[in-house]
C-alpha positions as a Markdown table, in Angstrom:
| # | Residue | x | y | z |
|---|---|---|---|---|
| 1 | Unk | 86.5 | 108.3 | 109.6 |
| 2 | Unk | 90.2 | 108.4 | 110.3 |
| 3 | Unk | 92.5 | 109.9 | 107.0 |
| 4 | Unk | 94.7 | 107.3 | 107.9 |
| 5 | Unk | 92.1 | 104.7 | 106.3 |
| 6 | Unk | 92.5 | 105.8 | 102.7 |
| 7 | Unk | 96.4 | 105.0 | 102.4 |
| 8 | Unk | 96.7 | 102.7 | 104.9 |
| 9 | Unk | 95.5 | 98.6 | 104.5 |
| 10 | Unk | 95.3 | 96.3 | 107.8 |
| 11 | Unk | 97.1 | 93.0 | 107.5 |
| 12 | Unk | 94.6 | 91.2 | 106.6 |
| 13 | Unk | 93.2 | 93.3 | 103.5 |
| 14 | Unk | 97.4 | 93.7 | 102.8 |
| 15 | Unk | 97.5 | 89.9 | 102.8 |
| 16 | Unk | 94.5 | 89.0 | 100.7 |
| 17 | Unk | 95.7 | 91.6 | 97.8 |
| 18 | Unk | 98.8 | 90.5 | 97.4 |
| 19 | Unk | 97.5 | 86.8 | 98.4 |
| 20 | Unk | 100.7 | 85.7 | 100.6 |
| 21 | Unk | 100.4 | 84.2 | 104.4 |
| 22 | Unk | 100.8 | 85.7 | 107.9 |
| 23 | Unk | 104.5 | 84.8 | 107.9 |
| 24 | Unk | 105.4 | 85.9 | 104.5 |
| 25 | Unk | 103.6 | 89.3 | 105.3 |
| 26 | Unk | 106.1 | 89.9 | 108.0 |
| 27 | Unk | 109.0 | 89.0 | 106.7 |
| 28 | Unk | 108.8 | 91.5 | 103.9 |
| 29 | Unk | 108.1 | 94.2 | 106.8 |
| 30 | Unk | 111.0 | 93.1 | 108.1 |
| 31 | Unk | 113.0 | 93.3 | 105.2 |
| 32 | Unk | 111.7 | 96.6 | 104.5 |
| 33 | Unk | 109.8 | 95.7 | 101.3 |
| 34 | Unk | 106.7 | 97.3 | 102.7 |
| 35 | Unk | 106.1 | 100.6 | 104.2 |
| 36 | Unk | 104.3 | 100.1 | 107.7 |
| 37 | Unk | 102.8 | 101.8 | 110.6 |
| 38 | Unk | 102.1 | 100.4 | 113.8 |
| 39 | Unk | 98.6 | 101.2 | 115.3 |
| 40 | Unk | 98.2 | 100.4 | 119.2 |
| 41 | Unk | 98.7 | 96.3 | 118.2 |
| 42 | Unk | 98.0 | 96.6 | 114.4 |
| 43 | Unk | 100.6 | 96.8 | 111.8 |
| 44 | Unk | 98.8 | 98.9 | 109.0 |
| 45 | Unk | 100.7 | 98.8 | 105.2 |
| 46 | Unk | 100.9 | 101.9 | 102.5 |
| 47 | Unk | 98.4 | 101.1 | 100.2 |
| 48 | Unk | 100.5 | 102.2 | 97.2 |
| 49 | Unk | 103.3 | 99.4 | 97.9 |
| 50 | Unk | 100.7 | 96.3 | 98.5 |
| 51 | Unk | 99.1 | 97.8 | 94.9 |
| 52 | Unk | 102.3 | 97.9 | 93.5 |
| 53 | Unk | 103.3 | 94.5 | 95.2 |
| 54 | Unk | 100.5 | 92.9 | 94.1 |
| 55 | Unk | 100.6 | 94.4 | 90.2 |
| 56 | Unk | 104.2 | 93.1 | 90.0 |
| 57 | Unk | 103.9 | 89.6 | 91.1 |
| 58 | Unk | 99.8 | 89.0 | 89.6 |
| 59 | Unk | 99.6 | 85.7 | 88.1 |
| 60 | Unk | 99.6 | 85.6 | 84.2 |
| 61 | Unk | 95.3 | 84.5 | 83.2 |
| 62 | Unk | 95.6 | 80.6 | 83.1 |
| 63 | Unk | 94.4 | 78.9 | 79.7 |
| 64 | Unk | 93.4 | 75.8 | 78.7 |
| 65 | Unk | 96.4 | 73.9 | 77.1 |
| 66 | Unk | 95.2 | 72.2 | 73.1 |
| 67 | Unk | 96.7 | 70.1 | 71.7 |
């Protein structure tokens, strides 16, 4: 097993945590909201910023509205 495996996420595991699409993915790489490292073809993203990504932009736990 590679080191790089514990701090590094692939897109698509980056993707599902923070639950945004392909293209939005990219565009924060490209605006430099993301660390990355690019693996042969494979853009691989710091675990610690999808986490933090992810943390800051969870959804509040949806209730059912009385009245």
């Amino acid at each position: 097993m590679d080191p790089w495996q514990d701090d590094w996420l692939t897109s698509t595991d980056a993707r599902k945590a923070m639950r945004i699409s392909t293209c939005d993915l990219a565009h924060m790489r490209e605006a430099g909201a993301l660390r990355f490292c690019k693996r042969g073809n494979a853009y691989l993203y710091a675990r610690e910023d999808v986490a933090k990504h992810a943390a800051a932009h969870a959804e509040a736990p949806r209730t059912k509205h009385q009245d």
